[in-house]
N, C-alpha and C positions, 0 to 999 in steps of 0.2 A: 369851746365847750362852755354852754352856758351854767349857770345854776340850778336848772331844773334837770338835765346830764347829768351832774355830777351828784345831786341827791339821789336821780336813780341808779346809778355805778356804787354808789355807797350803801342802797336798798340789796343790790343784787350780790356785794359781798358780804351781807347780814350784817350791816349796821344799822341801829335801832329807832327808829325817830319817834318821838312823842306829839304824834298831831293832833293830841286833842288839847295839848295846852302851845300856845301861837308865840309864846314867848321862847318858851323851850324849846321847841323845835328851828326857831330862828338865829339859836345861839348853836344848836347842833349841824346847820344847814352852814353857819360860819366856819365849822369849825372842816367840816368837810370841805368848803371852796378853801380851807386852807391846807388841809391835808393835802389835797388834788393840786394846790400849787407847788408844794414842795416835791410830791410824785414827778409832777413834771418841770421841775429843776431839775431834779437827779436824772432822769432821764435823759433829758438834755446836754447835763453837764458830762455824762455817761459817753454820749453822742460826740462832742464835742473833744475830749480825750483821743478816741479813736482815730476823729478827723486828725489832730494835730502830729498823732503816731507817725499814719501815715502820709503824712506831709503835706495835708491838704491845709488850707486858712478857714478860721471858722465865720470871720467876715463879721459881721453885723448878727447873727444869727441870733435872735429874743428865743427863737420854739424850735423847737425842733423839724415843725417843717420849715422854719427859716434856714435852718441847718442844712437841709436835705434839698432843697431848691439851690443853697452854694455849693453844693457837692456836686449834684448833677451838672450845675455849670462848671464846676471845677475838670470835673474826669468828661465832658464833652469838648472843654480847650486841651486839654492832655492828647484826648486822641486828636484833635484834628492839629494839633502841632507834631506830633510822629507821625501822620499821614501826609505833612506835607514834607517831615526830614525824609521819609523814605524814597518821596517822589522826588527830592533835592535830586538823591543820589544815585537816580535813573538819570536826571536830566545830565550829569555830570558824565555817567557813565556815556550817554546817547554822542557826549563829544569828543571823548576819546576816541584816541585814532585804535588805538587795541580792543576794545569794547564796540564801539558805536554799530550800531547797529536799528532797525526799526523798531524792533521789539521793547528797546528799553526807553525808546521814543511810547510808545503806547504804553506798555506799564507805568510811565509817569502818570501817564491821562489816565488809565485807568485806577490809578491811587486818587486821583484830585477824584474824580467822577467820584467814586465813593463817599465822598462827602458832600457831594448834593444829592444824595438821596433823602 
């Protein structure tokens, strides 16, 4: 978000700006890329809370979409590490003499297979 966004995000919440004096209004245009920085600290730091609740790492994360690009990578390694325990426990099944059977020979492959789609 540049400065020319955020003068209009602060136009559209009915903040006031004085552009006919250039001084004035560059000290109020300040004051709003500061306001909008701290908006999106709390925001972030908002974001960041929840990650850590639920046991995710908030990583490197500066923004909130830096936040939101480590989460998705985060619960994308989640599931494809329980798609491969569950597929473990086919192939485990597939060799028991009690169990084995083809089927759980294919429900392995079809647990991997779901993860290259």
């Amino acid at each position: 978000m540049d400065r020319e966004d955020i003068i209009k995000l602060a136009r559209e919440a009915g903040f006031k700006v004085d552009w006919q004096h250039a001084d004035v209004a560059e000290i109020k245009a300040k004051r709003y890329e500061y306001f909008a920085a701290l908006v999106a600290a709390a925001e972030r730091e908002k974001l960041a809370a929840w990650m850590m609740r639920q046991g995710y790492a908030t990583g490197h994360g500066d923004t909130v979409g830096d936040l939101l690009k480590e989460l998705e990578w985060q619960i994308e390694e989640r599931i494809r590490n329980e798609r491969e325990a569950c597929a473990k426990v086919c192939d485990v099944l597939a060799v028991h003499p009690e169990y084995a059977s083809d089927i759980t020979k294919v429900a392995a492959q079809a647990i991997r297979a779901r993860g290259e789609k």
